[in-house]
N, C-alpha and C positions, 0 to 999 in steps of 0.2 A: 203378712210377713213384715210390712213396713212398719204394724204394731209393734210385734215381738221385736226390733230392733231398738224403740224407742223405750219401751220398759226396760229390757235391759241394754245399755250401751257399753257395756263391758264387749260384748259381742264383738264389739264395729273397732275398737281398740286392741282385742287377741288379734286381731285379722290383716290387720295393716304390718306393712314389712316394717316398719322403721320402730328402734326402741322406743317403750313410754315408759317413764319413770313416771307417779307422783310423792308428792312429799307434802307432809305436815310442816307447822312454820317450826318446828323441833328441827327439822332435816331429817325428820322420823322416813322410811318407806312406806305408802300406802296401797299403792299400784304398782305392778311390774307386769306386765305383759310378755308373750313367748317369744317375741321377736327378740326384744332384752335379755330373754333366758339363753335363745340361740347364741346370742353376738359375743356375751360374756361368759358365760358358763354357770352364773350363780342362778340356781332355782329362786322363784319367787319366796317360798318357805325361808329358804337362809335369808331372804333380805326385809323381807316384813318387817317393819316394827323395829329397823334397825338404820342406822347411819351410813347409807351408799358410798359417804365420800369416803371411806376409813377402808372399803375393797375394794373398788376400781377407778380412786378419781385422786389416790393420795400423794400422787408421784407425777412430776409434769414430762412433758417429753425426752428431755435431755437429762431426765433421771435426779433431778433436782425435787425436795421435798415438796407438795403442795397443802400451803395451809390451809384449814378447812374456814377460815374467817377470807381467805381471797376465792374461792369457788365462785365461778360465776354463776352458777345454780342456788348458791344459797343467798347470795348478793341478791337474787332475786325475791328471798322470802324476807328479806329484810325492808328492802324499799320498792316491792312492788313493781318494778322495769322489767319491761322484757329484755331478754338479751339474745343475739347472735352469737355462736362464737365456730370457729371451723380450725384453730392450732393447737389444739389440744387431744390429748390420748385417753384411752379408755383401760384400764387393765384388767385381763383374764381371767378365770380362777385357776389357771394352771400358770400364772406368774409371766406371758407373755402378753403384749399391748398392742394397739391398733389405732389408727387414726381414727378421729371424729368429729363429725360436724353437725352442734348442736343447738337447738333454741331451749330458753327457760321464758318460761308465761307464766305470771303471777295466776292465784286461780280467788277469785272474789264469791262472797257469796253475803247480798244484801250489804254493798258498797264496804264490806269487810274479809280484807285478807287474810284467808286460808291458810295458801300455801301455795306449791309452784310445780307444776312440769312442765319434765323436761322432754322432750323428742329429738332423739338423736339415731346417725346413719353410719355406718361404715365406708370409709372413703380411703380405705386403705387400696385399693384397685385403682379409684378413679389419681391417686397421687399417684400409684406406681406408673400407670398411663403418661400422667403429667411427666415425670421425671424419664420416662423412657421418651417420649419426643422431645423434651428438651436436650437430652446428652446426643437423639437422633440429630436434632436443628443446629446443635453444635458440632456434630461431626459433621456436618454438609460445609457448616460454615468451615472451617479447618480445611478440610478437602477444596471448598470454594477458592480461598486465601493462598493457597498450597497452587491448586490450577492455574491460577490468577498470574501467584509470582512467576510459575514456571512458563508461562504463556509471556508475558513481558521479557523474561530470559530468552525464550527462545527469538521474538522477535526482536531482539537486539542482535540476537548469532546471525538472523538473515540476513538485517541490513550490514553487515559486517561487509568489507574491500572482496573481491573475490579470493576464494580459498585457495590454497597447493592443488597440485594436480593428482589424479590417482593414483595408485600404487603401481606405475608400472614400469618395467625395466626385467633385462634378460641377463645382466652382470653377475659374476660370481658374487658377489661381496654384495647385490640387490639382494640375490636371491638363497642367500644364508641370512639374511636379515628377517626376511620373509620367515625362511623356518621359524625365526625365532619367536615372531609376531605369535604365531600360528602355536605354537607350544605353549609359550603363555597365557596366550588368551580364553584359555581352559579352564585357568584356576583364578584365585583371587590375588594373587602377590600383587606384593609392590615392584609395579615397574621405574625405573629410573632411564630416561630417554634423552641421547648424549647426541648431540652433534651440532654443528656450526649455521650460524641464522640462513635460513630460507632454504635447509633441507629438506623441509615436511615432516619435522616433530611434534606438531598438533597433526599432520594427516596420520602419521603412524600411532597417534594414541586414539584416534577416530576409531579407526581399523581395529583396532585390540578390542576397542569399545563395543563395536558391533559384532564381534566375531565369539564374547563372552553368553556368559549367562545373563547377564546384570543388563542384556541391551535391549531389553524391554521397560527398563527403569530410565531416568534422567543422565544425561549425559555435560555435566558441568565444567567450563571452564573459567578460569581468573588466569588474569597475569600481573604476577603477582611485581612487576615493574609498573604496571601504570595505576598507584595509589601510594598513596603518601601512606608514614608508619600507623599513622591513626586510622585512615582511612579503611589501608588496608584489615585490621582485625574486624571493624565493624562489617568489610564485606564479606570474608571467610564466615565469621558468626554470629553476620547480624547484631542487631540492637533492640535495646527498651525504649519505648518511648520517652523523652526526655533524659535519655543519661548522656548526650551532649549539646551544646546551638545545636539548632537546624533539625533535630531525630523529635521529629514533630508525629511520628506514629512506628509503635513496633514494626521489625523489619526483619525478617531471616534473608540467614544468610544464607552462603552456596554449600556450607557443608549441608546445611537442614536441607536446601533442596534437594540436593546429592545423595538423601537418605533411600539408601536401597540400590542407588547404582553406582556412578563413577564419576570422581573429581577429577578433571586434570588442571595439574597448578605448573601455569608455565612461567618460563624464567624464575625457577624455584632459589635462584643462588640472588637474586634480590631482595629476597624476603628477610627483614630486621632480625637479628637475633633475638629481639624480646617475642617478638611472632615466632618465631621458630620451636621457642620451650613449647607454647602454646599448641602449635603444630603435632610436635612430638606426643604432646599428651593425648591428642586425637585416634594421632595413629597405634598409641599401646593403648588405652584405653578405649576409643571410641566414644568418649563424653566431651562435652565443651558446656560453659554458659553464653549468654548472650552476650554483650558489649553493656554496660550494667543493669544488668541483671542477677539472679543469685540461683534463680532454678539451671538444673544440672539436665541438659537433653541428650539424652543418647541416641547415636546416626548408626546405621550398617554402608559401610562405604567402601571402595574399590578406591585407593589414590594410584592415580597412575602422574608420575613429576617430569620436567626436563629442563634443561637447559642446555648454555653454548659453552658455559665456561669448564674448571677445572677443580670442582668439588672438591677434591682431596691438598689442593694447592689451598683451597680456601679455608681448611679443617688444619693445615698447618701453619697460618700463618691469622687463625682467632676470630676469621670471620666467620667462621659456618660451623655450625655443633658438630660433632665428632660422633654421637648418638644418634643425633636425626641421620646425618649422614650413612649411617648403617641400618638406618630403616627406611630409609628411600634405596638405597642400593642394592636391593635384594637378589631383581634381574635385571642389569643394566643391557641396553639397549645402542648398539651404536650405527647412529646413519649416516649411512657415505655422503661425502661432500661428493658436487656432481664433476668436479674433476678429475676424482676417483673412479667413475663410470659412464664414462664417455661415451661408448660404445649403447649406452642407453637413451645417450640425446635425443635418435632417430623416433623410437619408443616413446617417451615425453612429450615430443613436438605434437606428434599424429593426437594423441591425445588435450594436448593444451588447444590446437586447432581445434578439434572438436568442440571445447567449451571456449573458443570465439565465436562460432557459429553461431550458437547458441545465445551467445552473451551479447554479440552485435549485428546478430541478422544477417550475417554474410555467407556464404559459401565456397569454402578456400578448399580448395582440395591438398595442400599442402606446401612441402619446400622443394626449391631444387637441390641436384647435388650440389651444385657450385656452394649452395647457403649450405646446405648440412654439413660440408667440409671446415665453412669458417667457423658454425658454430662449436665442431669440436676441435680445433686448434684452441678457441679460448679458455682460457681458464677459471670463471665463473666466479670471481669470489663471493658473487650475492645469491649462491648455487639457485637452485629451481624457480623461486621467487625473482629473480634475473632474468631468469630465463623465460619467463611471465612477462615479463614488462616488456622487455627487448620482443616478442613475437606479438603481442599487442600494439605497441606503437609499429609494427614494420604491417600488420592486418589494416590500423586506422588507414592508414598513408599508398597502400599498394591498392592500386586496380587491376591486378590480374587476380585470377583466382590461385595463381601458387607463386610462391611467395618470392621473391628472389633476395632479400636481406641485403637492400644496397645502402641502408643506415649504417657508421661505422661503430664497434663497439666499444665500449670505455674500456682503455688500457688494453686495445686489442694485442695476445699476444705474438699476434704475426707481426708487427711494429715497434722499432727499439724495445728487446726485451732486455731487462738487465738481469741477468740470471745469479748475480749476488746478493741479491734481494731474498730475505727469507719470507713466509708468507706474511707475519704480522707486519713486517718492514714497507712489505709491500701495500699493504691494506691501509698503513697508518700513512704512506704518501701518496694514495688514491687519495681516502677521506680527506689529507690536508689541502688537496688541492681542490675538490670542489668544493669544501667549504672558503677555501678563498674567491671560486668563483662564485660562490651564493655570499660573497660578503659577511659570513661567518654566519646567517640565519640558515637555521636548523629543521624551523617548521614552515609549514605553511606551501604555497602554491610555487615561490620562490626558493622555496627551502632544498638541503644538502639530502633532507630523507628523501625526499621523492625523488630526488635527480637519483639518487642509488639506489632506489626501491627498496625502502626498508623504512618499518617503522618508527616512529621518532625515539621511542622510547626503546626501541636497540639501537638504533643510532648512537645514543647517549649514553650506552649500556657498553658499546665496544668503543667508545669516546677514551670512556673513564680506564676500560682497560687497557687501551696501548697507548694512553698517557696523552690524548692530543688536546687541548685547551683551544676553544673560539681566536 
């Protein structure tokens, strides 16, 4: 057996998978073997005694012509080198192509070049292979960066001040609110979410959030007061690496996070009017670019908005689009100031207790009547978020387990009330007087927010609106 292989070696050449071409130093065909006749389609017959490169080597991959003076194949009958080469295509007899990856061996006979073959394989698999795990290793990474961001979001929402308290309360005007939550929260519209700071306008877009379709997707929020006008667009939609100082690596924003569930963009009556076009184009179209960039991403997103102010005062007097305005206002949302439903105090308490327990290790089992009387005589201007702070510091400070609220409250209205006071009247000579008692600073441990329980940046926010200056 081992004879008849070596007389003829033709034998051991049919039998191997991978093409053989040989060639005279012409570029003539002398050998084609069946694996070659498999891969391409040309019988050995048609290619005998003819020119290879002129049917399946004349055209390089990207369809540009290939000379037959640059073949790496015939390069080799010229001077003799082997060559490697694996970027190159092979074409068909039926006018389609293939990858391949080929060697040329010069072929000597009595220290004088013959001529060259070549042996080449089909690698059109082993690319597709390559090219499906790498679009795979790039989807993990995307998804990875995507996790990543949203994992960093979320851990900044945790370490957030404690939140509003739950949805609770038995008021008519609660619980026609509620309806509403509960109807919209079915579909996609644009909610617009109206009421006065420290009602629970991020807890009722919470609610809507969890109560939809979309509350198995991301649940985003910005405020859209604490960033500057620049800043702010880069956080809505992100940035390019280098399109300002400091954007030392791309960065998506909260609409891309947002993609598939829900934005809430609070203190929306903050937002610059040059943000706002921006905005607007989101919301009819659903596309944005990055912060400079030039690719166009499209998000599927739920905007749910709110604010304290007066949208339509702001659309008449040039600060606020008139257009965005009518596409944030779709289902406006209005939530009772807690003066409005006083009768729900008792209901808040029992529940705000609860998440002191929690929050400081205590066990309170509640208020007396005496307290629950005082706290619905007052009038609450820093409504539920007041009413947070005032039952926090009266839990630090009490060692009984129910409460007696023998702290006084600011501007209690059982003491001098002046009842010609209208309410901003009133609000604007609260704030002027404890910022005279914090000596006009605003932030900090000494600051006017904290003594009123309110963020700095509404502090600043209702400054500007009823006109009071440090």
């Amino acid at each position: 057996m081992i004879k008849q292989f070596l007389n003829d070696p033709k034998l051991l050449l049919n039998a191997v998978g991978e093409g053989i071409y040989g060639f005279d130093l012409s570029g003539n065909a002398v050998f084609v073997n069946p694996a070659a006749e498999r891969m391409t389609g040309w019988k050995a017959e048609e290619l005998l005694g003819k020119k290879i490169h002129q049917y399946h080597h004349h055209t390089r991959a990207d369809g540009t012509p290939y000379p037959a003076d640059e073949c790496q194949i015939y390069c080799t009958m010229f001077d003799g080198k082997r060559r490697e080469v694996n970027n190159e295509v092979f074409w068909r007899k039926d006018g389609s192509s293939f990858a391949v990856e080929y060697t040329s061996t010069p072929v000597y006979r009595k220290n004088q070049l013959i001529g060259a073959v070549a042996i080449f394989r089909d690698i059109s698999q082993q690319q597709q292979t390559q090219n499906d795990l790498q679009n795979a290793l790039k989807k993990i990474k995307q998804l990875s960066e995507q996790l990543k961001d949203e994992n960093s979001y979320l851990i900044a929402e945790l370490n957030q001040d404690w939140q509003d308290s739950g949805l609770v309360g038995q008021s008519h005007v609660f619980q026609t609110m509620l309806d509403q939550i509960k109807l919209v929260s079915e579909t996609d519209t644009t909610v617009l979410i109206l009421g006065e700071n420290g009602t629970g306008k991020e807890l009722v877009a919470r609610n809507l959030y969890r109560l939809s379709k979309r509350s198995k997707h991301a649940f985003i929020k910005v405020n859209c007061a604490a960033f500057t006008p620049s800043l702010l667009e880069s956080e809505l939609f992100g940035h390019e690496k280098g399109a300002f100082t400091g954007a030392n690596e791309r960065r998506k924003g909260r609409f891309e996070l947002a993609d598939k569930g829900t934005l809430f963009l609070d203190e929306i009556a903050e937002l610059p009017l040059e943000s706002q076009s921006k905005l607007l184009r989101v919301l009819q179209e659903q596309e944005f670019e990055r912060v400079g960039g030039s690719q166009t991403l499209s998000v599927n997103i739920r905007v749910i908005a709110a604010t304290n102010r007066d949208l339509w005062q702001m659309v008449q007097k040039g600060s606020f689009r008139i257009d965005l305005y009518y596409r944030l206002n779709v289902f406006p949302i209005k939530v009772p100031a807690l003066r409005e439903r006083k009768e729900d105090i008792p209901y808040l308490c029992s529940n705000l207790i609860q998440q002191l327990n929690k929050r400081l290790g205590k066990q309170l089992k509640g208020l007396s009547k005496k307290a629950v009387t005082k706290l619905q005589a007052y009038d609450w201007p820093g409504n539920i978020r007041e009413l947070q702070n005032v039952l926090e510091r009266e839990a630090i400070l009490s060692k009984q387990s129910v409460l007696q609220l023998n702290q006084p409250l600011n501007g209690d209205t059982t003491q001098n009330v002046d009842e010609s006071l209208t309410l901003d009247e009133a609000q604007r000579l609260h704030i002027s007087r404890v910022l005279t008692l914090c000596n006009g600073q605003i932030s900090g441990s000494k600051g006017a927010a904290l003594k009123l329980g309110l963020p700095e940046s509404t502090l600043r926010s209702k400054m500007r609106k009823l006109g009071i200056n440090k």
